[in-house]
C-alpha positions in Angstrom: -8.3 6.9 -19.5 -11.2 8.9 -20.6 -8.9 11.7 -22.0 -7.5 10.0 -25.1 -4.4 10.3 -24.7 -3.5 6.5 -24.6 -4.4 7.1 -28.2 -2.2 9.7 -29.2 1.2 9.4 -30.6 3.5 6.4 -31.4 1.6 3.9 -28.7 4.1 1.2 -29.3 7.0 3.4 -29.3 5.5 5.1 -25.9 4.8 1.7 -24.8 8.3 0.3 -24.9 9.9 3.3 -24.0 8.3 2.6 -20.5 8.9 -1.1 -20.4 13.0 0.1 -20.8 12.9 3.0 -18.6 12.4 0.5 -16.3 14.9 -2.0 -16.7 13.1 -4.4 -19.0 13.8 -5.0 -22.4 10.1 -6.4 -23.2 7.1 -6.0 -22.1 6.1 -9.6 -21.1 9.6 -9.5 -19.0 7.7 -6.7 -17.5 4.4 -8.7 -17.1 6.2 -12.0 -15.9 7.7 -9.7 -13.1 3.9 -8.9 -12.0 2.0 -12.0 -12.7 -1.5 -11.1 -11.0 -1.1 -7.7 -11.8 -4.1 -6.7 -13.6 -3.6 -5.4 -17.3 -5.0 -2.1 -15.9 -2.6 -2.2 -13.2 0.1 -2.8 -15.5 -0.8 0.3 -17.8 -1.2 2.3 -14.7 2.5 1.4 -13.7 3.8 2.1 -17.6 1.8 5.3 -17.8 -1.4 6.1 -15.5 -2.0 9.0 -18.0 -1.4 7.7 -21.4 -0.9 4.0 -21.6 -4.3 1.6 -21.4 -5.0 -1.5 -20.2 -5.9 -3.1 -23.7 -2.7 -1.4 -25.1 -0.9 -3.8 -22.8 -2.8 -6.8 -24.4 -2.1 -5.8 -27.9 1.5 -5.8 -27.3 1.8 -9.0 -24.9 -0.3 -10.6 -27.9 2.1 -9.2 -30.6 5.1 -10.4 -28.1 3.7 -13.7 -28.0 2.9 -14.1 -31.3 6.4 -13.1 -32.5 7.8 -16.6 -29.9 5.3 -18.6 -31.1 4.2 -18.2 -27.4 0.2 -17.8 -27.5 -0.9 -20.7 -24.9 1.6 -19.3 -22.3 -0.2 -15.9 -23.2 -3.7 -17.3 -22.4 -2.3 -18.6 -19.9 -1.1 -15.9 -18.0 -4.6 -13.4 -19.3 -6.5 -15.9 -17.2 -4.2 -15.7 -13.9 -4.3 -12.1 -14.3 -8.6 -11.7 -14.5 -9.0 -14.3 -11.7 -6.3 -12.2 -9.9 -8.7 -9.1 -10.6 -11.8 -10.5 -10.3 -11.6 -13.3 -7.6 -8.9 -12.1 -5.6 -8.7 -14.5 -2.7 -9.3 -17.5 -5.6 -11.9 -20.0 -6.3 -14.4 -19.3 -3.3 -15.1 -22.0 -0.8 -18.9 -20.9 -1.1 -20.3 -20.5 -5.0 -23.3 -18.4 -4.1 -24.3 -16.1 -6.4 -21.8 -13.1 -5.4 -19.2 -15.7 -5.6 -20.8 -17.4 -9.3 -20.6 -13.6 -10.4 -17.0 -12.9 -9.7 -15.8 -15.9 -11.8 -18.3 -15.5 -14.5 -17.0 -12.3 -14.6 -13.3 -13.5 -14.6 -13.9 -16.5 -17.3 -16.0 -14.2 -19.1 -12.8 -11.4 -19.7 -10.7 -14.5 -20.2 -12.7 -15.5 -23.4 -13.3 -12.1 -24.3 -9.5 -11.8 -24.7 -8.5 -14.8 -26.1 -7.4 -15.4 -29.4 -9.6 -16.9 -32.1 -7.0 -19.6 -32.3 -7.5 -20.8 -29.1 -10.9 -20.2 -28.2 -11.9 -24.2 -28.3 -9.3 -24.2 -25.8 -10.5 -21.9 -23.3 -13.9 -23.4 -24.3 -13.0 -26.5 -22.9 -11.1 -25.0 -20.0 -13.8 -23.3 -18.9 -16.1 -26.4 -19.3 -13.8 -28.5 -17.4 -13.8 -25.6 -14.2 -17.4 -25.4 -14.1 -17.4 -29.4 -14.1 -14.8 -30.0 -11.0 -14.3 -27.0 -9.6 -10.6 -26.4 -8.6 -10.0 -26.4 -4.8 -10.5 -22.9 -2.4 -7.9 -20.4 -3.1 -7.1 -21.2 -6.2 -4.8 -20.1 -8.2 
C-alpha cells in the first residue's frame, strides 16, 4: 500500500461498501467470519489496492466501541497477531527464533490496544510469560 490510495476518498464509505458487497452488513461480521485472518489479509480481501490493514482496525475499534464491545475486540486483535506471527501457536521449543515470533505477536498486540485496556493486556501478557500456555496454542 505504498501508493496512497488507501488514503484517498471516503475510507469509511469505501470500507463498508466492501464489507456489503460481500454479504456482510458490518465489518466485524466480516472479521468474525475470518478469525485468524490477519488485519492485512483482511484489507487485502476488502481491497488489495486501496483499503489497509490499520483502516481495518480503526473501524473494528469504532464497531466495537459503538456495542460497548472493546475486551471482545482485544480479544480477537490478539488471536489474529498470534495467527500472523506464530502460526502453528505457542512453540513447543522457546528458543530465541521462537521468543522472537511471540515478542513480536504480544508486542503488535499492545501496540494496538486501547489505552483503556492496556493494564489488561499488561497483565495478560505477564501471566503468558509466567505459565506459558500449552504447544499449539491458540
Amino acid at each position: 500500500m505504498s501508493d496512497g490510495r488507501a488514503w484517498q476518498g471516503n475510507v469509511r464509505a469505501r470500507l463498508y461498501e466492501r464489507v456489503r458487497e460481500r454479504g456482510y452488513d458490518s465489518l466485524t461480521a466480516f472479521a468474525n467470519a475470518r478469525p485468524t485472518a490477519s488485519l492485512a489479509a483482511l484489507a487485502d480481501e476488502l481491497g488489495k489496492d486501496d483499503i489497509a490493514g490499520v483502516q481495518v482496525l480503526s473501524g473494528l475499534l469504532a464497531e466495537a466501541e459503538q456495542r460497548k464491545q472493546v475486551t471482545r475486540f482485544v480479544r480477537d486483535v490478539l488471536v489474529r497477531m498470534f495467527s500472523q506471527s506464530v502460526p502453528d501457536g505457542w512453540p513447543t521449543v522457546m528458543d530465541d527464533a521462537n521468543r522472537f515470533k511471540v515478542a513480536e505477536a504480544l508486542g503488535s498486540w499492545s501496540a494496538y490496544t486501547p489505552e483503556t485496556h492496556e493494564k489488561r493486556v499488561e497483565q495478560a501478557r505477564a501471566a503468558l510469560r509466567a505459565t506459558p500456555p500449552p504447544p499449539g496454542w491458540p
